[in-house]
N, C-alpha and C positions, 0 to 999 in steps of 0.2 A: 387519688394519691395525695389528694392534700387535704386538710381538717375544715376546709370551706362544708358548710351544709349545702347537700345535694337534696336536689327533689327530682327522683327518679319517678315520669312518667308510667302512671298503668301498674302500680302496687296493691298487687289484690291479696285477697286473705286465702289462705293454705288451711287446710282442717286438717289436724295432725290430734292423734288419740295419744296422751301423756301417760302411760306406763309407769305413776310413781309408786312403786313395790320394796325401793331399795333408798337408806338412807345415808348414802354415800356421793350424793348428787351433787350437784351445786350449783347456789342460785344465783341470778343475777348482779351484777354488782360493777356496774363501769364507774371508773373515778374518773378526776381528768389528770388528763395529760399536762407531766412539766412542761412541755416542747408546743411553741408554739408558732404560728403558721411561720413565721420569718426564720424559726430556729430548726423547724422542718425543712428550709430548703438552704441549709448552712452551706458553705464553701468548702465547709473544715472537714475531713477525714481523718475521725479518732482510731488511734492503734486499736488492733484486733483481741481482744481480750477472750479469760477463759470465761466459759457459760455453766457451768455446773451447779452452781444458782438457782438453774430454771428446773432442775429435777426436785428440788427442794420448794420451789413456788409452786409444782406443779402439786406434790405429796398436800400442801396444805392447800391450795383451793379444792383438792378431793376429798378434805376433810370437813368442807362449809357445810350444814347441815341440810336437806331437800326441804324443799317448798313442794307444796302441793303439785302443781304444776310440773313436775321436771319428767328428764328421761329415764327409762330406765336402766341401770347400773347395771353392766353385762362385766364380769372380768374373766372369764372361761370359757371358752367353746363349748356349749350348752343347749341341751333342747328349750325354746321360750316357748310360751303360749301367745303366740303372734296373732291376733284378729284381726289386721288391716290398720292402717295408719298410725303402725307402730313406732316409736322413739325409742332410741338406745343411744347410750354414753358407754362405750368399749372403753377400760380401763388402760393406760400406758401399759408396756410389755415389753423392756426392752430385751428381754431375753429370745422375743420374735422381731427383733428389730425396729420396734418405733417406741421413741420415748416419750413421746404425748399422747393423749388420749384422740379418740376420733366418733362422731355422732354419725350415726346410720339411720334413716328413714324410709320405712319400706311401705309404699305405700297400698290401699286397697286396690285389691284390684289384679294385684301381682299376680300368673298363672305359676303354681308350683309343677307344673308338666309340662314347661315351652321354656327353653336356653332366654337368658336377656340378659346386656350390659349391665351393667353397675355403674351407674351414673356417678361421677368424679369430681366437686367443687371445691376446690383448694380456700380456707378461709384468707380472706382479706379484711382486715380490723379497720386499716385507714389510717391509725397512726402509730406509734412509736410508744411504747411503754412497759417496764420492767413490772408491773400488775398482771401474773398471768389472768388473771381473773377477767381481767378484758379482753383477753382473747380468744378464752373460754365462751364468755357471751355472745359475743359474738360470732363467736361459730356456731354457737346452738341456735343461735336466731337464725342465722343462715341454714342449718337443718332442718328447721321446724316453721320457717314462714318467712319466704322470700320465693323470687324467681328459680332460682333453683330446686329449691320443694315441689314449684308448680309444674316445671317441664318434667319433673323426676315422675309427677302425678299424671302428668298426659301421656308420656313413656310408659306407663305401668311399671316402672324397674326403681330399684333400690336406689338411695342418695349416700353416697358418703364424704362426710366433711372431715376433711383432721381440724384439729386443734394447736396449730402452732403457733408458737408466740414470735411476736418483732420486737428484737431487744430497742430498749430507750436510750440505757448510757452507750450501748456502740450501734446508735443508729443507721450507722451506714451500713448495717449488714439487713439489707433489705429480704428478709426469709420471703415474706410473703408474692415478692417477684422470683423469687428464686432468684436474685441476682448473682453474679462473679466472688464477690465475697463472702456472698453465704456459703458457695459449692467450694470453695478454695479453704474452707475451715481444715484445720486437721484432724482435730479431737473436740471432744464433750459432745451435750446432747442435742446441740442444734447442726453436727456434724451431718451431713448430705442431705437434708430433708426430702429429697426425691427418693433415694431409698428407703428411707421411711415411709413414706409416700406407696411406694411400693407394696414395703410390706406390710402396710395396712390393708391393701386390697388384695393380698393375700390370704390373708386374716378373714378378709371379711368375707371373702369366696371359702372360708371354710365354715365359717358361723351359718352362711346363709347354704350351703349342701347338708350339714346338719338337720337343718330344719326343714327339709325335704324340698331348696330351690333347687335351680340349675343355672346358676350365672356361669355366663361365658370366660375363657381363658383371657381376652380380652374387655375395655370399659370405654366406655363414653368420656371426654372429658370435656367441662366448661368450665370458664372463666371469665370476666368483667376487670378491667384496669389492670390494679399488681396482680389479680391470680390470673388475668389475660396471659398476661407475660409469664406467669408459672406456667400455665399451660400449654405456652407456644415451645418453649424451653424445654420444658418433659418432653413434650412427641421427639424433638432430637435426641434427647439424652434415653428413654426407654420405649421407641417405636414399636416392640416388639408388643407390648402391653396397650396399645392403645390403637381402635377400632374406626374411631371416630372424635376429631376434637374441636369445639367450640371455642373462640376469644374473640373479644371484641373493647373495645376502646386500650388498644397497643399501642397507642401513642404516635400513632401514624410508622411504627415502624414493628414487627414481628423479624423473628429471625432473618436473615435471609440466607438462602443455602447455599450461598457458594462464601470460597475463600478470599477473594480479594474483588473491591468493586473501583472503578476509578485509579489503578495502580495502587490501591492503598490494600494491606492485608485488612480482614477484618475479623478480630479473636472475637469466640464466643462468652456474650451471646448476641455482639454485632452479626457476626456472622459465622463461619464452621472452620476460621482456619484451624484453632487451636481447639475441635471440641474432641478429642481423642483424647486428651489430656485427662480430660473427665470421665471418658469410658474405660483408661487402662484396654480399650481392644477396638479395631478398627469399625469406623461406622458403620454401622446395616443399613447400605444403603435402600436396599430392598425392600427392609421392612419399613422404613420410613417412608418411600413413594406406595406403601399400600395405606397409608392412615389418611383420613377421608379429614380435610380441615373446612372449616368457614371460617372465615378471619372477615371482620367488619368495622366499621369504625363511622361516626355520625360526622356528617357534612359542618356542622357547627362545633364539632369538639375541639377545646385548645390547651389541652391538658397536659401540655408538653413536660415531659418528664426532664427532658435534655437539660434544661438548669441547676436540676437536682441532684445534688451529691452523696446522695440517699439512693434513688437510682442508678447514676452513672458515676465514674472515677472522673476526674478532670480530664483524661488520658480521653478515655473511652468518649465522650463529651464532643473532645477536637476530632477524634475521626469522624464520627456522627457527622459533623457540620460542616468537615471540609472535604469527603469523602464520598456523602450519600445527600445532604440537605439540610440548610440551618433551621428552615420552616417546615413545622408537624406537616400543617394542610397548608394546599394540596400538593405541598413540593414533598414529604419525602414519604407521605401517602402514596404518591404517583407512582415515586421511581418502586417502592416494594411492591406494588402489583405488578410493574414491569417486571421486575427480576422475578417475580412466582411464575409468569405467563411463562417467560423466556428458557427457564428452569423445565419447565413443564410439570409442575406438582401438581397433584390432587388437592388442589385447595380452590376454593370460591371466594374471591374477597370483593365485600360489598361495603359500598359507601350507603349511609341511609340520608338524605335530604331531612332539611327540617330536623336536625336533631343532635344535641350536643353528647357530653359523659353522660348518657344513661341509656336503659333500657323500656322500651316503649310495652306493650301486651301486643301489636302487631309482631316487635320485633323475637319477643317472646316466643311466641307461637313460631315463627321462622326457624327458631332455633331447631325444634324439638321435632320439625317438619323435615331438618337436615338430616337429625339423628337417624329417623324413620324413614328417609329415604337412603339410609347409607350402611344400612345393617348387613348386607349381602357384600359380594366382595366386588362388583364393579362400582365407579363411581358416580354419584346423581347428582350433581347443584339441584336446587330448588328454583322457582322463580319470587323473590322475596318481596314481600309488602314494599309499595312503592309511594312514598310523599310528596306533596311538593315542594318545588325548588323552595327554599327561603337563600336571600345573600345573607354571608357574615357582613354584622355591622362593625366597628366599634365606636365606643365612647368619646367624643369627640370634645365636648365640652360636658363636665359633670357637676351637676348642681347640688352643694351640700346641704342638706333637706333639712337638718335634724345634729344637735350635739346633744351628748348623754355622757353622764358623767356613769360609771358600771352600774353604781345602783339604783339609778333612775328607773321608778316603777313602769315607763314606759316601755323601756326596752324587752321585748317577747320573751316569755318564761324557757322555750326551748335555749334561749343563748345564756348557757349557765356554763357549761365548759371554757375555760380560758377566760374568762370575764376578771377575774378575781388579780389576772396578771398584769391586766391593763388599766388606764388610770382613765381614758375618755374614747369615747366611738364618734366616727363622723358619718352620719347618715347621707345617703345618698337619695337622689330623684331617681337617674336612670338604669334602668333592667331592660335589654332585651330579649322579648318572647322567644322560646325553645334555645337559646343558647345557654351556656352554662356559667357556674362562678368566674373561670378564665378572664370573662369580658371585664369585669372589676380588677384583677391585678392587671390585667393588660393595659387598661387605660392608668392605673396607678405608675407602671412602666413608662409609659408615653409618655404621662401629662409631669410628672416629678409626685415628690411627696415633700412640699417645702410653705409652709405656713408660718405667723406669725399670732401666737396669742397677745392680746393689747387691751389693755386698763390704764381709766385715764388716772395719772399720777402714778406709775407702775412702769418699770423695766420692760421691754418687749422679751416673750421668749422666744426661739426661734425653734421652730420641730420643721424637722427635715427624717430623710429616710432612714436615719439610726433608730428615730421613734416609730418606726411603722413594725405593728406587730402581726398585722394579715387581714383577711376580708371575713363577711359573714354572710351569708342570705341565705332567705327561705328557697329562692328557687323561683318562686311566681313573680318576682315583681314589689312584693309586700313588705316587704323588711329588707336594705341589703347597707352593710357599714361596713369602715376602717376601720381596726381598732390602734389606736395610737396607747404608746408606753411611754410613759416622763422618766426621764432618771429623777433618782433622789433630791440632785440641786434645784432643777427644774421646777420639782413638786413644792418644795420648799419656797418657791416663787410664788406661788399662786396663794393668794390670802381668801381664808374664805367670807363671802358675802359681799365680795367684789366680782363686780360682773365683765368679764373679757370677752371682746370679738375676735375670730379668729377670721385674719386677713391671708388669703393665699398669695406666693409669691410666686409668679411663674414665669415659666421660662421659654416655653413655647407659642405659638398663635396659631399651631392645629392642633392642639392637646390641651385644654387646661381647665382649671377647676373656677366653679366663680361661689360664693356662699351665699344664700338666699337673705333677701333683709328683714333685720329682727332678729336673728339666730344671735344668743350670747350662753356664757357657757358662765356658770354661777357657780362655785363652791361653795358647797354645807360645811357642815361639823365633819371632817373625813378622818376627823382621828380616828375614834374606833375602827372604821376600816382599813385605814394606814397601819396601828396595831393589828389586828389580825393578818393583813397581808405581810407585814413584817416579823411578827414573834417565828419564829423555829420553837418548837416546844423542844423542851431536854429528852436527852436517853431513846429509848425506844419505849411508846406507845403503845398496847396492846389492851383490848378487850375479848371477850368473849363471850355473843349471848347476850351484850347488855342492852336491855330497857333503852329507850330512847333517853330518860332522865339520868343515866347511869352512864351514858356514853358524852351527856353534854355536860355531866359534874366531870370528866374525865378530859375534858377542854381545859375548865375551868381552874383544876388542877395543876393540870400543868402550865398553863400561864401564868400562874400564881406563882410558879417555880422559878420561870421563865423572867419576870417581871416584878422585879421588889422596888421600882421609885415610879411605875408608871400607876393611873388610876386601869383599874381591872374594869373590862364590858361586863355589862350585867345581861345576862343570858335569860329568858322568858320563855318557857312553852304552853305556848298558848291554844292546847288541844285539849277537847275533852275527855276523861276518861276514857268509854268505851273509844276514840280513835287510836287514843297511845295503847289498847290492848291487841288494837289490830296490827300493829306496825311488829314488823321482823328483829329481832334480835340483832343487835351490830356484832358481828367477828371482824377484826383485824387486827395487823401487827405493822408495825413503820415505824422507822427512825429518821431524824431529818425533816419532818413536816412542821409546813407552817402552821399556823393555828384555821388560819383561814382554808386551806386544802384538808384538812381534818373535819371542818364543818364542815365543808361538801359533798365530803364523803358520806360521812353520817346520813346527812340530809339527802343526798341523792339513792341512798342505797335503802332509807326508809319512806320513799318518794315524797318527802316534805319540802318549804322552802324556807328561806331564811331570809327575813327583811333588818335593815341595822335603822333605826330612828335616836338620834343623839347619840348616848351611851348605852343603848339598849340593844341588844341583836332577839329579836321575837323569831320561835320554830313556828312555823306555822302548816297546816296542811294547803296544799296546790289548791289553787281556784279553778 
């Protein structure tokens, strides 16, 4: 739930047969996000705005042109020539009720003479942005090669993913948790995404009878993080439809089914005072105590959503903490397996040792062990892969390892996203094994975020937590930093070719940071970069198709527009021929971009990179 890089344990590869017949596909293409990790978890709760927007984002990412590669373009209930690890991209419908598109993966294997679920994975993008095109991608990656794919693969039964988008400018309507906000919409097309939800698997129980299956009246369903919580959330809202359901890293909290805990009411989707509200008809309770749950959550997870105002309302927030538990683990971890025991649900909820926000290939296989034992109508627990203990650490003193100014060749090619908004990163010594990102903003919580940059004959600057813009790591231990943002006055401070130490100022004697000796932090020439992160090009933007030379004279352009007393970057592509013959065609449309978010898109969507030396920005291809 946050833009921290995850490295999920036991990612294996999915073999999935690409079906490209139809060219109405569309291929990959993630920008980055304006929103970053600080502005992810805002205070602030923006009014609810209309969305009809996204029926027009969606019409034009279904106009991007197919790559080799892609799924194939299903828009009618149709007989296909299915051979086994087949890929489809079902076209939005809103006239059956969902207005985004959804990927179906059926894979080898499938018996066309034996009933089986339809396996259910609600996409989760991870962050915030009015690009459907990224949510697009990422749902197709989620269909076509992830854990999801693979259980669907050991199941033998169909995968379906929708394709919903999570708006950026009204981030608080968390779609991809199915959160309060999202379901409380009145109109437009991100209205109830669970009945969309629905009626896709409607849909898709007809596409796939068509074709001579026999999926069941009910489906499987799983989820991981925000589609955890989609998922926990459905089974209360459409029990009737749902067989069996998987979630896991819930944030230490999953529904809980009853109306009031600790004298406190608790509205859905704390709890089920007010979930009538949402069904217009009284709960089934019935059918809810027949849907078979596993709910899990890793021993080292600290993924607490509760801060998030993105996830919770402030409202919602204060019950949470003074009602049920201010601490994820193991305090309100504890108390929801209480209230499921006590409740008496058909649900299993396991804690896995040794393990933070991910999924393991033990834990995997558990999964898909529940499904299969829970297809018939009494219910099974499993007995699950078992690790051992590891204690949560945290960081107690953090050694700054490493300063990096963004473009610093050092810093790992994977951290391209959000770089461009920040002005320095402060590397760190400690990671502990199997725990997750959490551990870096928790100690940033504990220890402050309060430094002083200092040059001798120079002003001190003072960065405190206004300049903190979120964490980064690989996940192993190998790379993990702050990224710190100067305002304008600040930057303006710093002279280049003057070398500053950054002194920590702390405030504690169990939490603090110390900076390793030697570390100073040098400014170059950052102008061109300060232009480019600064320009806004004029108007709206638009290519179609273009050459990679065609899309970087269309920078170039509008800067030129943009900028009549500053010196213009001079742009170099430094590929050879036949590489710029291989590169993809750029499509897009934007208004409002900086120059610098324009060339990453470019460059990211033609998998190139871009180095800036003086006044020179070089395309170059990835090493």
């Amino acid at each position: 739930m946050g833009k921290d890089k995850l490295s999920l344990t036991g990612m294996r590869s999915c073999g999935v047969a690409l079906l490209s017949v139809s060219s109405s596909s569309v291929q990959e293409i993630p920008v980055p996000s304006e929103r970053s990790n600080a502005r992810l978890h805002s205070s602030k709760r923006r009014p609810i705005a209309r969305h009809h927007i996204w029926l027009v984002l969606v019409c034009i990412a279904m106009a991007i042109p197919a790559a080799a590669d892609e799924p194939r373009a299903v828009s009618t209930i149709t007989r296909l020539n299915l051979t086994g690890d087949d890929f489809l991209q079902i076209a939005a419908q809103p006239t059956e009720g969902f207005n985004f598109p959804y990927f179906l993966f059926i894979p080898a294997g499938v018996d066309r003479d034996s009933p089986f679920h339809i396996l259910v994975e609600p996409n989760n993008t991870g962050t915030a942005t009015d690009d459907f095109t990224v949510h697009l991608s990422k749902a197709r990656n989620l269909a076509k090669s992830s854990y999801a794919c693979r259980i669907a693969a050991k199941l033998q039964t169909p995968l379906l993913v929708p394709a919903f988008p999570r708006p950026g400018k009204d981030g608080h309507i968390y779609t991809h948790a199915l959160d309060r906000d999202s379901l409380t919409l009145k109109e437009g097309p991100l209205y109830r995404l669970d009945l969309q939800l629905a009626a896709m698997f409607s849909h898709a129980r007809k596409l796939l009878r068509h074709n001579g299956f026999e999926p069941e009246s009910t489906m499987f369903m799983d989820g991981f993080s925000a589609s955890a919580k989609f998922v926990n959330r459905f089974a209360f809202l459409h029990p009737e439809l749902i067989k069996a359901v998987a979630s896991g890293g819930v944030n230490g909290l999953p529904v809980l089914p009853v109306k009031t805990f600790n004298g406190r009411e608790l509205p859905f989707p704390i709890g089920i005072a007010d979930l009538e509200e949402f069904l217009g008809r009284p709960f089934d309770e019935k059918a809810y105590w027949q849907v078979a749950q596993y709910i899990y959550m890793g021993y080292l997870d600290r993924n607490d959503t509760v801060p998030s105002r993105d996830a919770w309302s402030e409202a919602e927030a204060t019950i949470i903490k003074t009602a049920i538990a201010e601490e994820m683990m193991p305090d309100r971890w504890r108390i929801s397996q209480q209230v499921y025991r006590e409740q008496q649900i058909r649900a299993q909820l396991v804690t896995y040792n040794g393990v933070g926000h991910g999924i393991t290939d033990d834990m995997e296989d558990d999964i898909a062990r529940f499904f299969q034992a829970n297809t018939a109508a009494a219910f099974v627990p499993i007995q699950p892969c078992d690790y051992p203990f590891v204690e949560y650490r945290q960081i107690h003193e953090g050694h700054g390892n490493a300063l990096y100014w963004t473009d610093d060749p050092r810093i790992p090619d994977w951290i391209q996203e959000g770089r461009h908004a920040c002005t320095f990163m402060i590397g760190l010594q400690e990671w502990y094994e199997k725990q997750d990102y959490r551990q870096l903003a928790e100690f940033k919580d504990n220890a402050g975020f309060n430094f002083v940059l200092q040059a001798e004959g120079q002003r001190d600057i003072e960065i405190n937590e206004d300049n903190y813009a979120g964490t980064c790591s690989q996940g192993n231990g190998r790379f993990q930093a702050f990224w710190v943002r100067l305002d304008d006055a600040q930057l303006k401070q710093i002279l280049p070719g003057r070398t500053y130490r950054l002194t920590p100022v702390n405030k504690s004697t169990e939490y603090f940071w110390t900076v390793n000796n030697g570390l100073t932090l040098t400014r170059t020439d950052m102008g061109t970069l300060e232009t480019l992160n600064t320009t806004v090009l004029p108007g709206r933007i638009a290519v179609d198709k273009a050459p990679i030379p065609a899309a970087i004279a269309a920078i170039e352009q509008a800067m030129a527009q943009a900028l009549t007393t500053k010196t213009l970057p001079k742009f170099v592509i430094g590929l050879k021929p036949e590489e710029l013959s291989q590169c993809p065609g750029i499509t897009f449309s934007a208004e409002g971009l900086t120059a610098m978010e324009f060339l990453w898109i470019v460059c990211h969507r033609a998998a190139l990179q871009y180095r800036i030396a003086g006044n020179t920005v070089y395309i170059e291809t990835k090493e």
